[in-house]
C-alpha positions in Angstrom: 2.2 -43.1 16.0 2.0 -39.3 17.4 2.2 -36.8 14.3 1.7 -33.7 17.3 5.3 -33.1 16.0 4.5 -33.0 12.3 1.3 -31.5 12.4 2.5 -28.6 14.7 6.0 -28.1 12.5 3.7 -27.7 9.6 1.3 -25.6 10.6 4.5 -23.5 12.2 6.3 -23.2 9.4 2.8 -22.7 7.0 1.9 -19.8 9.0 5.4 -18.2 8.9 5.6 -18.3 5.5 2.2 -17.9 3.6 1.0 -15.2 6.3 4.2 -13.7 7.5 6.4 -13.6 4.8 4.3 -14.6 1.8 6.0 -16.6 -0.5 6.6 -13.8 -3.6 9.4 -12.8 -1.1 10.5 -15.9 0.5 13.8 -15.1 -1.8 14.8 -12.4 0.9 15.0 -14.9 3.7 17.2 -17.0 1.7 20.8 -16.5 2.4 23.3 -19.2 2.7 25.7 -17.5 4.6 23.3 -17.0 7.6 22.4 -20.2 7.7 25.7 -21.3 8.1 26.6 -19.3 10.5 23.3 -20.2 12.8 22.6 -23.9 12.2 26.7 -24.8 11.7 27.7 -22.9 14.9 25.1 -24.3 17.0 25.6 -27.5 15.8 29.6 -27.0 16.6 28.7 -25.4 19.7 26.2 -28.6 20.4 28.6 -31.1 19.8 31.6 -29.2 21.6 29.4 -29.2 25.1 28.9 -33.4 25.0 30.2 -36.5 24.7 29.9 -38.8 21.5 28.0 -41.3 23.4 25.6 -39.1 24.4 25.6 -37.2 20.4 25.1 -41.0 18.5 21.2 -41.4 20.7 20.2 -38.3 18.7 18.4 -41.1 15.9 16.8 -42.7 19.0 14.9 -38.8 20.2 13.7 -38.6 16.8 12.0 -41.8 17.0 10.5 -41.0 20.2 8.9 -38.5 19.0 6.9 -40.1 16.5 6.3 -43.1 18.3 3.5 -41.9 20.8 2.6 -43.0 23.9 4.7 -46.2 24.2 3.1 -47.5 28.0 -0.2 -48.9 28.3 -0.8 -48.2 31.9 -4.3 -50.1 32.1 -2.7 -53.4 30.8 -0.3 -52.6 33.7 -2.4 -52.8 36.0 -4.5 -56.2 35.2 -1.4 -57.8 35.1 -0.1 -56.4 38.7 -3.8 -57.2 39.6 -3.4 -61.1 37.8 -0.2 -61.6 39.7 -1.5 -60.9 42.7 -4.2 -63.4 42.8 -1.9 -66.0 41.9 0.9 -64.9 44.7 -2.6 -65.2 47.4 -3.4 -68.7 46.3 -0.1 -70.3 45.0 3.0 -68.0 46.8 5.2 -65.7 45.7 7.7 -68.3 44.1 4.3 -69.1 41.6 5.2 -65.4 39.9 8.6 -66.7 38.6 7.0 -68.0 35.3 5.2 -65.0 34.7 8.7 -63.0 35.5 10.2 -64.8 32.4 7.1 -63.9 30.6 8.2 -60.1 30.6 9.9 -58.0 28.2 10.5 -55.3 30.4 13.8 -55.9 32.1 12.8 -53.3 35.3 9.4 -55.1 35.6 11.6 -58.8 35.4 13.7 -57.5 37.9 11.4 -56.2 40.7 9.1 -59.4 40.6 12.6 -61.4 40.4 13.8 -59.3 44.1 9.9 -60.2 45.7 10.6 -64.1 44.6 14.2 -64.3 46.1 12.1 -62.9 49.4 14.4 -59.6 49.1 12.9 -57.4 51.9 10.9 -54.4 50.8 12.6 -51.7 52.1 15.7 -53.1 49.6 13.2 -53.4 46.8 11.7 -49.8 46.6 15.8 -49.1 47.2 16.8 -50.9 44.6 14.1 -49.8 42.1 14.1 -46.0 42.8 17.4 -46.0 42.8 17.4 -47.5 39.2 14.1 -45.0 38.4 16.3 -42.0 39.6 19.4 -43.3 37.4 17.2 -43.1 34.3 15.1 -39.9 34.7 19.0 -38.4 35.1 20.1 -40.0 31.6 16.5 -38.5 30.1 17.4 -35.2 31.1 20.6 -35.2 30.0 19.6 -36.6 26.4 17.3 -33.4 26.2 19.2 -31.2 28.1 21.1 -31.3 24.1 17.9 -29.7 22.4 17.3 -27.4 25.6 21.4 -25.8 25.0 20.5 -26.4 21.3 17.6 -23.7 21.5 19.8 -21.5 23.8 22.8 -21.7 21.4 20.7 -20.8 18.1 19.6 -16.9 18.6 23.2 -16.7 20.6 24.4 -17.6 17.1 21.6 -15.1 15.2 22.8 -12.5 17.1 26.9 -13.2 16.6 25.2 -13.2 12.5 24.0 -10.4 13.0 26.8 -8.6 14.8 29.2 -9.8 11.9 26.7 -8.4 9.1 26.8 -5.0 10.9 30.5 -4.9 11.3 31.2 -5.7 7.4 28.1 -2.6 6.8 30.0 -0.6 8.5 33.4 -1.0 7.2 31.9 -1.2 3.1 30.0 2.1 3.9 32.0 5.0 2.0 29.5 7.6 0.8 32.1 8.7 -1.6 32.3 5.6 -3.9 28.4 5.0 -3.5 28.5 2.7 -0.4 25.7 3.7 0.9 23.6 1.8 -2.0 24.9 -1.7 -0.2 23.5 -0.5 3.4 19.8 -2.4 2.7 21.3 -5.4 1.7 23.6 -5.4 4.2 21.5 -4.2 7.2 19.1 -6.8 5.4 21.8 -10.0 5.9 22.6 -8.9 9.5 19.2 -9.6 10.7 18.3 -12.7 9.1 20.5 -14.7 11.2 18.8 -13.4 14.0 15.8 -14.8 12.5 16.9 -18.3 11.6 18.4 -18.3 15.4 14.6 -17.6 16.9 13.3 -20.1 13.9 15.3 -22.9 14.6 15.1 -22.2 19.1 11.3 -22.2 19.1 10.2 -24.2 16.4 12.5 -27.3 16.4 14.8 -27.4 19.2 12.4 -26.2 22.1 9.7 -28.8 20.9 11.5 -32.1 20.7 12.9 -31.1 24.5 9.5 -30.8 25.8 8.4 -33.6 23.8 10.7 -35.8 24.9 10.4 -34.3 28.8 6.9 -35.3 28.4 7.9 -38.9 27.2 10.4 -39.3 30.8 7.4 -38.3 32.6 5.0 -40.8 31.1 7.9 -43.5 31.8 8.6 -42.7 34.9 4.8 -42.7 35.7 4.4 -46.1 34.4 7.4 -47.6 36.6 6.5 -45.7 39.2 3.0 -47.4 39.3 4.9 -50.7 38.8 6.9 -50.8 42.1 4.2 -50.2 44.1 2.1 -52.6 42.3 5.1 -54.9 43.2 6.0 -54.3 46.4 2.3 -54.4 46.8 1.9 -58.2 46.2 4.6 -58.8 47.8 3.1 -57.5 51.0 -0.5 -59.3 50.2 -2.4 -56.7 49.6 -6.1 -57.5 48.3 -6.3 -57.7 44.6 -9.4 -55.4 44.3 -7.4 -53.2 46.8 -4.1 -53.3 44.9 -6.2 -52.0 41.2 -7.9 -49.3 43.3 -4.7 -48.0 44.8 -2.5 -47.9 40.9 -5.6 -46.4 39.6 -5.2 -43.3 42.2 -2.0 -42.7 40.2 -3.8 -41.3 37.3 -5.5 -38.5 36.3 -9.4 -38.8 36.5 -10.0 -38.8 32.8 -8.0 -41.9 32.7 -9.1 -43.5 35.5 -13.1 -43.4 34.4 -11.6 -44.5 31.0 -10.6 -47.9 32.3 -13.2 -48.2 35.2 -16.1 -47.6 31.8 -14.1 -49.9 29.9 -14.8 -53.1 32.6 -18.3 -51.8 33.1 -18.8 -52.5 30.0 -17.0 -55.5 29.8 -18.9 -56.6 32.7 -22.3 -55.9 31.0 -22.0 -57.6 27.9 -20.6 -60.8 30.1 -24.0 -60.2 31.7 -26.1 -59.7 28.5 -24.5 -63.0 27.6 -25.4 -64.6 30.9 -29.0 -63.7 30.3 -29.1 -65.2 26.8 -27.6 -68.5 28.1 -30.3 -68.7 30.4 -33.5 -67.8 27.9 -31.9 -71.0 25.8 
C-alpha cells in the first residue's frame, strides 16, 4: 500500500492550517458560499468536458493511488528468463502451458503470437500497438484531474470577481455601507483560495500520481515484449536477464543482482555443510 498520498495531504493540509492560518481563526476561511462556487463549478465544469464512461473510472484512480507499486519487475524477468530455457530445450509450442498460467492477458497474448509462430515484426506490431492504445486511455483518465486543477482557481477567481461586484453595489457611505466592505472584500478572496487549495493540493497530485503509475506500467510491458520477442528469437537466457535488466535504473538493477548473490551464497554455504556431514 503507498500512503505518499495520505501522508503528503496531511502534512499539506497540517501546515496550512496550524502555521498559516492557526486554528483560533480557521472560522474566517469558512464560508459555504465559496465553496460552492469553487468545488461545485469545477466539478460541473469537470463533468461538462467528458463523457460518463470516462467520469464512472474515477473510484478506480483513487484506488491506484493507494495501491502502490502494482508490477514486480524482477519476478518478470525470472520468468521471461524460465521461459526461455524451456523454449531452448523443448520449442516454443512447450510455452503454451505456461501461457495459461498467466493472469496478465497482454503477457498471455504475446507468448500466445510467438507459439502460433506469428513473425516478429507482427508481434512488436501488435503489442506496441496495444501499449500505445493504453498509455492514450491513461492520459485521458488523468488528463480529468489535470483540467480539474486548471478549472479550480478559474473558479476562485470568477468567486472572487462575484464578491467584489456585490461589494461594490452594497457600498453606500450614506446608510453605513462601508461597515460591510471587510467582510465583503474578505468573501471575495476566499474563493480564490479554496481554487489554489483544491488545484495544488488534490487535483495536481493524484494527476502526477497516477502519470507516475502509466509510466511504471508501461515500463513493465515494455520489458515484457522484448523479453518475448526475445525467446522467440533464441536468445541466450543469461543474455536475455542481462539485456531486461538494462531497462532499469541502477538502484534497481544492483537490488536484484545482490538479491541472487546472495541467494547464490547461502546455496553455497549449504553446499559446504552437506559436504563436512
Amino acid at each position: 500500500m503507498d500512503l505518499t498520498s495520505i501522508i503528503g495531504l496531511v502534512i499539506g493540509m497540517t501546515l496550512v492550517i496550524f502555521v498559516g492560518i492557526s486554528p483560533k481563526n480557521m472560522g474566517n476561511f469558512w464560508d459555504p458560499a465559496s465553496m460552492a462556487i469553487v468545488i461545485g463549478g469545477t466539478l460541473s465544469a469537470v463533468v461538462a468536458s467528458y463523457p460518463f464512461g470516462m467520469l464512472k473510472d474515477t473510484v478506480k484512480h483513487i484506488k491506484i493511488l493507494f495501491q502502490g507499486k502494482r508490477y514486480n519487475v524482477s519476478n518478470l524477468v525470472d520468468s521471461l528468463v524460465e521461459m526461455a530455457q524451456i523454449a531452448r530445450k523443448s520449442g516454443l509450442l512447450a510455452l503454451e502451458e505456461k501461457a495459461d498460467e498467466q493472469e496478465d492477458a497482454f503477457f498471455r497474448q504475446g507468448i500466445m503470437l510467438i507459439v502460433d509462430a506469428t513473425e516478429p515484426e507482427e508481434v512488436r506490431s501488435m503489442m506496441e500497438n496495444e501499449l500505445d492504445l493504453m498509455s492514450q486511455r491513461h492520459e485521458e483518465s488523468l488528463g480529468i484531474y489535470e483540467k480539474a486543477s486548471s478549472y479550480a482557481p478559474a473558479f476562485g477567481m470568477i468567486g472572487t470577481l462575484v464578491g467584489l461586484v456585490n461589494m461594490l453595489k452594497d457600498m453606500d457611505l450614506d446608510s453605513g455601507g462601508s461597515s460591510s466592505i471587510g467582510p465583503n472584500m474578505a468573501t471575495a478572496l476566499i474563493t480564490t483560495f479554496y481554487g489554489v487549495l483544491l488545484a495544488n493540493m488534490f487535483f495536481s497530485p493524484i494527476a502526477k500520481k497516477l502519470r507516475v503509475r502509466n509510466e511504471e506500467e508501461l515500463l513493465y510491458k515494455e520489458i515484457m515484449i522484448e523479453g518475448i520477442l526475445a525467446i522467440q528469437a533464441g536468445d541466450n537466457p543469461k543474455f536475455l536477464k542481462e539485456k531486461l535488466l538494462t531497462y532499469l535504473g541502477k538502484k534497481e538493477r544492483d537490488k536484484i543482482m545482490g538479491a541472487e548473490g546472495s541467494e547464490d551464497g547461502n546455496d553455497k554455504k549449504k553446499g559446504n555443510k552437506k559436504k563436512k556431514k
